[in-house]
C-alpha positions as CSV (number, residue, x, y, z in Angstrom):
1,X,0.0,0.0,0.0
2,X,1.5,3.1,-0.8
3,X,2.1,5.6,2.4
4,X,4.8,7.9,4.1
5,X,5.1,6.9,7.8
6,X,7.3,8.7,9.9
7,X,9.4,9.7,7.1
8,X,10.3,6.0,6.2
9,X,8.5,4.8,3.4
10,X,6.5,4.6,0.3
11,X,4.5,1.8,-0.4
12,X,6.6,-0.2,2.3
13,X,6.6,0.9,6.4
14,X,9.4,-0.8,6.5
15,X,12.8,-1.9,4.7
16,X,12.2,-5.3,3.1
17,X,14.9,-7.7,3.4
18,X,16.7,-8.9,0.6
19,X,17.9,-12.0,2.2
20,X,14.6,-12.9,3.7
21,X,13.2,-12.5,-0.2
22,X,15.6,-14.1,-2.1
23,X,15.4,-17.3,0.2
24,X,11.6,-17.7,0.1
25,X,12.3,-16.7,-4.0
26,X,14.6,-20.0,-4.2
27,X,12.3,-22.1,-1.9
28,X,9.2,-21.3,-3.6
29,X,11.1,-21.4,-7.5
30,X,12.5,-25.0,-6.6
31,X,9.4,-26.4,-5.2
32,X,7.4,-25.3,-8.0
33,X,10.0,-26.7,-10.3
34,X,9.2,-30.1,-8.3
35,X,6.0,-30.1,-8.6
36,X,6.0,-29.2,-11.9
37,X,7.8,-32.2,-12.5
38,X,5.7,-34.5,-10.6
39,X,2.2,-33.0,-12.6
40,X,3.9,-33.5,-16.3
41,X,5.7,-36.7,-15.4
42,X,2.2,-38.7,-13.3
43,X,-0.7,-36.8,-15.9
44,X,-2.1,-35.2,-12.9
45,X,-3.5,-32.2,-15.0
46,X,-6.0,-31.5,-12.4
47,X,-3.5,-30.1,-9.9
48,X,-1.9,-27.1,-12.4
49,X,-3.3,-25.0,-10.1
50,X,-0.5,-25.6,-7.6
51,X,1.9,-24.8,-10.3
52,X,0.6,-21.6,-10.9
53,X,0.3,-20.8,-7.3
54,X,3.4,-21.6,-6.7
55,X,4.9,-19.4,-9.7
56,X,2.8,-16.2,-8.2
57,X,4.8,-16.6,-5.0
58,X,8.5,-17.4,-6.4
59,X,7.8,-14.2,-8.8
60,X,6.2,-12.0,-6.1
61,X,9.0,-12.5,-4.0
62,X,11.7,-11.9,-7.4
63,X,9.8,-8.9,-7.1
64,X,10.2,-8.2,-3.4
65,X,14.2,-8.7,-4.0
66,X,14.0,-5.8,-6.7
67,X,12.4,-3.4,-4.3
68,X,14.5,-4.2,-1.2
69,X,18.1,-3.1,-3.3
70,X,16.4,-0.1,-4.0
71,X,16.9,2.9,-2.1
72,X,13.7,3.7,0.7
73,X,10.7,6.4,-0.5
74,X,12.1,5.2,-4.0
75,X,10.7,1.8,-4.4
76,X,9.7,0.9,-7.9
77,X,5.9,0.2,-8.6
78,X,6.0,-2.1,-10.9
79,X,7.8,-4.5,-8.9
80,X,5.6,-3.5,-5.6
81,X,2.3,-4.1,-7.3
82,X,3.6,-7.7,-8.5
83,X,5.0,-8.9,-5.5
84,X,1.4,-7.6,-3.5
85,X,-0.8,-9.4,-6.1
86,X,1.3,-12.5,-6.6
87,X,1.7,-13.2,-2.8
88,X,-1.9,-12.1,-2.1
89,X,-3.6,-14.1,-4.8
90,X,-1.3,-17.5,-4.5
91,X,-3.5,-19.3,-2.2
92,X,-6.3,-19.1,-3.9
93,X,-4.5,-21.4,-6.3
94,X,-3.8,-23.9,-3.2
95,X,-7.7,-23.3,-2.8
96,X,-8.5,-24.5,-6.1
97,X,-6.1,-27.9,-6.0
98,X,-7.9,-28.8,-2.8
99,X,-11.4,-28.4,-4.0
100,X,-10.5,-30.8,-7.1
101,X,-8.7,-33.3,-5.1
102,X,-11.5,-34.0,-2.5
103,X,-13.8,-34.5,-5.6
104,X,-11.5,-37.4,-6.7
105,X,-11.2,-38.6,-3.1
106,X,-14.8,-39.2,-2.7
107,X,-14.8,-41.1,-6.3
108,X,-11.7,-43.1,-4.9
109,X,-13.8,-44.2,-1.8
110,X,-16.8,-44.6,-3.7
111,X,-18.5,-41.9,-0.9
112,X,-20.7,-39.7,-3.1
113,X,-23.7,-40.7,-1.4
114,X,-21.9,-39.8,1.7
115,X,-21.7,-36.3,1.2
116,X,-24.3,-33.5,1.4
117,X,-22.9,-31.4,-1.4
118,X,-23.2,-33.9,-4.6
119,X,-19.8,-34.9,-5.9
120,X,-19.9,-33.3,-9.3
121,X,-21.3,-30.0,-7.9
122,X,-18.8,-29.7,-5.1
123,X,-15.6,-29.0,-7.4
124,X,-17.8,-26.6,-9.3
125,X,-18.9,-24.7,-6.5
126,X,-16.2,-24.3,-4.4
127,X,-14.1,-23.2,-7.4
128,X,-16.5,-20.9,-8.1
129,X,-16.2,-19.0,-5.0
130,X,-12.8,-19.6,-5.0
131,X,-12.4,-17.6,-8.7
132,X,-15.1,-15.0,-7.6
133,X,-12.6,-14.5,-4.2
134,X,-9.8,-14.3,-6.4
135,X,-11.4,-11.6,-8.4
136,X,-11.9,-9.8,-5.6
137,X,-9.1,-9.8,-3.8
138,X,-7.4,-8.9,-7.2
139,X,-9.3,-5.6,-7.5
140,X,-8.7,-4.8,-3.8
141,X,-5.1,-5.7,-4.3
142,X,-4.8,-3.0,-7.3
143,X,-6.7,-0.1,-5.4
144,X,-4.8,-0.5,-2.2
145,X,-1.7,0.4,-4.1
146,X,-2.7,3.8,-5.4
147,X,-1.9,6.7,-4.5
148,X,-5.0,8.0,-3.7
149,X,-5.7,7.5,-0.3
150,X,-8.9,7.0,-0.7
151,X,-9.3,4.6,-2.9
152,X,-6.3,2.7,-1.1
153,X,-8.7,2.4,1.6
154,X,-11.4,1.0,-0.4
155,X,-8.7,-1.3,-2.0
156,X,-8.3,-2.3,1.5
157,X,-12.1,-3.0,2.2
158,X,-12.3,-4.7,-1.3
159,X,-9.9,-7.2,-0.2
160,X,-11.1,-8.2,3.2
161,X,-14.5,-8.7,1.3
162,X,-12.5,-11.1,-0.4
163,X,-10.5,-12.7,2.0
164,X,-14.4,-13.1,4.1
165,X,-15.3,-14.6,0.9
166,X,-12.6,-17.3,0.6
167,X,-13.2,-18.2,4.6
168,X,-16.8,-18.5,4.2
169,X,-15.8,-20.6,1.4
170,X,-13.6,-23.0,3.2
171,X,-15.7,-22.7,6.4
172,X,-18.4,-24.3,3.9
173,X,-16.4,-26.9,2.5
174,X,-14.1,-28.1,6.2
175,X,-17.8,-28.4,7.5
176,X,-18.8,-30.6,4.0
177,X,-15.4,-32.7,4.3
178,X,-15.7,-33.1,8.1
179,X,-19.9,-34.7,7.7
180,X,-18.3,-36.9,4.5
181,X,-15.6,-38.4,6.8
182,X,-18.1,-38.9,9.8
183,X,-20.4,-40.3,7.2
184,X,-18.0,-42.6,5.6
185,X,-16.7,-44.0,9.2
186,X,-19.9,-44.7,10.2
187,X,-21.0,-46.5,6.8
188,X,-17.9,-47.3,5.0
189,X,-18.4,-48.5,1.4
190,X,-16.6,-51.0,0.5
191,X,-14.0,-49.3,-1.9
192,X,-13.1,-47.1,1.7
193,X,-11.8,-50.1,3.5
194,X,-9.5,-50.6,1.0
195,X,-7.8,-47.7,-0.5
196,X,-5.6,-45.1,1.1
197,X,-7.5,-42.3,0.9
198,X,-7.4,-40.8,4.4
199,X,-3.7,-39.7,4.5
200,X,-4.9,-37.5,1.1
201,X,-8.1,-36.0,3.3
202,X,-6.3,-35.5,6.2
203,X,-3.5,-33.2,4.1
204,X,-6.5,-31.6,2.4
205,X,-7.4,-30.6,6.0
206,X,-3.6,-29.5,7.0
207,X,-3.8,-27.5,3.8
208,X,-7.2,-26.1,4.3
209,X,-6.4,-25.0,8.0
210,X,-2.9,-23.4,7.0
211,X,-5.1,-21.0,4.5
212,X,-7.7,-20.6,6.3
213,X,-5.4,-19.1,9.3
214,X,-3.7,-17.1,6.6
215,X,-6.6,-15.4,5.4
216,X,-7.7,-14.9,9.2
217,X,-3.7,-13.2,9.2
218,X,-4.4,-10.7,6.1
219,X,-7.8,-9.8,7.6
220,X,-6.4,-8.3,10.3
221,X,-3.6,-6.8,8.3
222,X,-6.1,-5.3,6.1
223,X,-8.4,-4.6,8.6
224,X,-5.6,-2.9,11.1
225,X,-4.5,-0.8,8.2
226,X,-1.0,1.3,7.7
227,X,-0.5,1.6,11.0
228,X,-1.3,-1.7,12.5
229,X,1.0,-4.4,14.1
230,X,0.8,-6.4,10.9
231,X,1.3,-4.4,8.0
232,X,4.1,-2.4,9.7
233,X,6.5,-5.8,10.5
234,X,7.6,-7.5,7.7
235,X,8.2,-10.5,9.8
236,X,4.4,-12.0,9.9
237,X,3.9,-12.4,6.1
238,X,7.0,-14.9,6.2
239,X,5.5,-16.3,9.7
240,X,1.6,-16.5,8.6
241,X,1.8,-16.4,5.0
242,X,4.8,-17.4,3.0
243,X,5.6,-20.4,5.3
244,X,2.8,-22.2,6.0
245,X,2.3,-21.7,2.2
246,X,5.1,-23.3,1.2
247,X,4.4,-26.0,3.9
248,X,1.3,-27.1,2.0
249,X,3.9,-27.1,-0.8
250,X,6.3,-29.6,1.0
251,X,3.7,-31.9,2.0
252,X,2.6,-32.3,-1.4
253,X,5.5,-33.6,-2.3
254,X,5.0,-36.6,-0.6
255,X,1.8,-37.0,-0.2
256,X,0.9,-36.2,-4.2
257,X,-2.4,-36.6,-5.6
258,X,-1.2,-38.3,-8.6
259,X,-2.5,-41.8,-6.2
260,X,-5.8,-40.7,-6.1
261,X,-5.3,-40.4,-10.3
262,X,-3.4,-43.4,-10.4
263,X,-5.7,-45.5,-8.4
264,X,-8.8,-44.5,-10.4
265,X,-7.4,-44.2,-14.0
266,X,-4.0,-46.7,-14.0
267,X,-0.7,-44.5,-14.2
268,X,2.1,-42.8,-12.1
269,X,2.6,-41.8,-8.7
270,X,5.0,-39.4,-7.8
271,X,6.1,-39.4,-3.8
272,X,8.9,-37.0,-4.0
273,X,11.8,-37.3,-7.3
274,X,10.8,-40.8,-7.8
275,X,7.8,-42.4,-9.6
276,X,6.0,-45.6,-9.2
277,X,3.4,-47.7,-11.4
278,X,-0.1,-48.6,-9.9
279,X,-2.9,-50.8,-10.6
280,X,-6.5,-48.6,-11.0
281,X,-9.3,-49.7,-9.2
282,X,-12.0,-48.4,-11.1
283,X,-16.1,-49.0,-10.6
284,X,-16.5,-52.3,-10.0
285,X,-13.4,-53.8,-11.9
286,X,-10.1,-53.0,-10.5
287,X,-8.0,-53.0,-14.2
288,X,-4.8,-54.4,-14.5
289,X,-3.7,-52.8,-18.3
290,X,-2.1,-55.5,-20.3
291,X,-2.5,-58.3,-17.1
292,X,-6.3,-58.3,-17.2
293,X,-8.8,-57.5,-15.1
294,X,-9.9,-58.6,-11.4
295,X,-13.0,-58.5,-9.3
296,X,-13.3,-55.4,-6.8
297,X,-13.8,-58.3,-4.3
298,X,-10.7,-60.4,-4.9
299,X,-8.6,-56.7,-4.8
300,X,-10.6,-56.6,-1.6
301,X,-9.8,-59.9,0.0
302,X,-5.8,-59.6,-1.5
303,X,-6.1,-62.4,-4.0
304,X,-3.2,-62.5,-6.3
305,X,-2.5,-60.0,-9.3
306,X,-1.7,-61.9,-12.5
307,X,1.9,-61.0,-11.3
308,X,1.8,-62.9,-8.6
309,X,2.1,-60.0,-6.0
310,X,-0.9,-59.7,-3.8
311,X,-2.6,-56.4,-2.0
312,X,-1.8,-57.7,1.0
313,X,1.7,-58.2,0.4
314,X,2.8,-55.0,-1.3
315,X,-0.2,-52.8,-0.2
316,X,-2.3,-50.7,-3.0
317,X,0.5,-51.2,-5.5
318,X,2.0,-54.1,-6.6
319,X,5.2,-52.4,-7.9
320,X,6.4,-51.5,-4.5
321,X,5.0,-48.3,-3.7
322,X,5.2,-46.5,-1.1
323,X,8.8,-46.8,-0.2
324,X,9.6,-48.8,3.2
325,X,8.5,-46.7,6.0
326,X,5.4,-45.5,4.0
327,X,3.4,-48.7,3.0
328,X,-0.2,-48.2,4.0
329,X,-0.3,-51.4,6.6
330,X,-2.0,-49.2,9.1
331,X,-5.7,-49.5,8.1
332,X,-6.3,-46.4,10.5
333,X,-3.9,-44.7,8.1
334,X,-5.5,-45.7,4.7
């Protein structure tokens, strides 16, 4: 936001630091560069959104290093009204991945009769809101940085309308996620005794609690103004935004969505670098490409793959994924 406090600043209260920029700038470029790979390499097209999330952030905060070599009161705009929009909009892209992936892990589950919101409505929704939040927040975001005072401070107002908008959002979905689970532990189908799809809905939850405490952060920011705790200490939006945004981003990693894919469609999964081949289970034939197909209740009951290797023996995937330390032999855990 552009001001002049005490002499200081313009557009900043405070003088950003260039190391504190520059290592969020390599985190966030080299994590998006993983998952990058991981989405081209496993077909997980659903899950762009992360990429492009995670390119707003590593260019918002290129754009943070420009301003903080720059002299104070002389602070580029250009660069300022990138790195505000790119790190205020990236987690709506976060927002987005998690919306789609639920909708795939009720289909994994076979739960859509389990939840209150119907399963081909719910990605449509909540994404939505989500791009109507986005919009938002991306108009407040440009009139906060004018120099109009004025219509700064409706810049300001714009974007905790929008922030309101992506909590009452995710309020709506947690509570619509939280009644599928209860739902699906009280009933399970059979298709949720046997894949792993509770590690994946309990990261949707990490992820949706990280952003959700974030947008509670910029709300007060925004709401505190120019002169408020928040805006005026450059050390909460690496503390309450820009780490627990690139935790979602490091939790991904290993816990990728490219299983959900992989076990409905046949594919990939990616759990960090490395990539491993699984079996789909898919409506009521679990299909084994050029092995053939099996019952859902024999990939139930473990019996043996035309390989020889079992679902008891090797977990979902007969290949060998996860990695020791990470098979799924916990049924609490699947």
């Amino acid at each position: 936001m552009p001001q002049s406090v005490d002499g200081l600043s313009h557009y900043y209260p405070y003088a950003p630091s260039t190391d504190a920029a520059i290592v969020a700038s390599i985190l966030f470029g080299i994590i998006t560069i993983f998952h990058t790979y991981q989405l081209v390499a496993t077909r997980t097209w659903f899950f762009m959104p992360t990429i492009v999330g995670g390119i707003f952030e590593t260019f918002g905060f290129i754009a943070r290093i420009v301003n903080a070599q720059e002299e104070p009161l002389h602070w580029s705009f250009p660069p300022f009204v990138l790195q505000t929009l790119g790190i205020l909009l990236a987690p709506t892209f976060f927002a987005a991945a998690i919306y789609m992936e639920f909708g795939r892990i009720i289909l994994l589950a076979d739960g859509e009769s389990r939840s209150f919101i119907r399963r081909t409505w719910l990605t449509k929704i909540f994404v939505t809101m989500d791009i109507l939040s986005f919009a938002i927040q991306a108009l407040g975001g440009i009139m906060s940085i004018q120099d109009n005072k004025d219509t700064a401070k409706s810049g300001q107002n714009i974007v905790i309308a929008g922030l309101w908008a992506q909590i009452v959002s995710f309020g709506i979905f947690l509570i619509n996620l939280t009644v599928w689970w209860v739902r699906v532990a009280k009933h399970p189908t059979p298709m949720s005794l046997t894949m792993p799809w509770k590690k994946h809905l309990i990261v949707s939850l990490l992820a949706s609690a990280l952003i959700f405490v974030r947008c509670i952060y910029r709300v007060i920011e925004y709401t505190q103004g120019e002169d408020g705790e928040f805006m005026r200490h450059e050390v909460y939006q690496y503390a309450l935004d820009a780490i627990p945004m690139f935790g979602i981003l490091v939790v991904w990693l290993g816990v990728h969505p490219s299983e959900v894919m992989g076990l409905l469609r046949g594919g990939k999964v990616a759990f960090l670098w490395k990539l491993y081949p699984v079996r789909a289970a898919k409506g009521d034939q679990v299909e084994l490409g050029r092995g053939g197909n099996q019952s859902q209740e024999s990939w139930i009951r473990g019996e043996e793959y035309p390989s020889g290797a079992s679902y008891q023996q090797n977990g979902y995937a007969p290949s060998g994924f996860p990695p020791n330390g990470f098979r799924q032999e916990n049924p609490a855990w699947r």
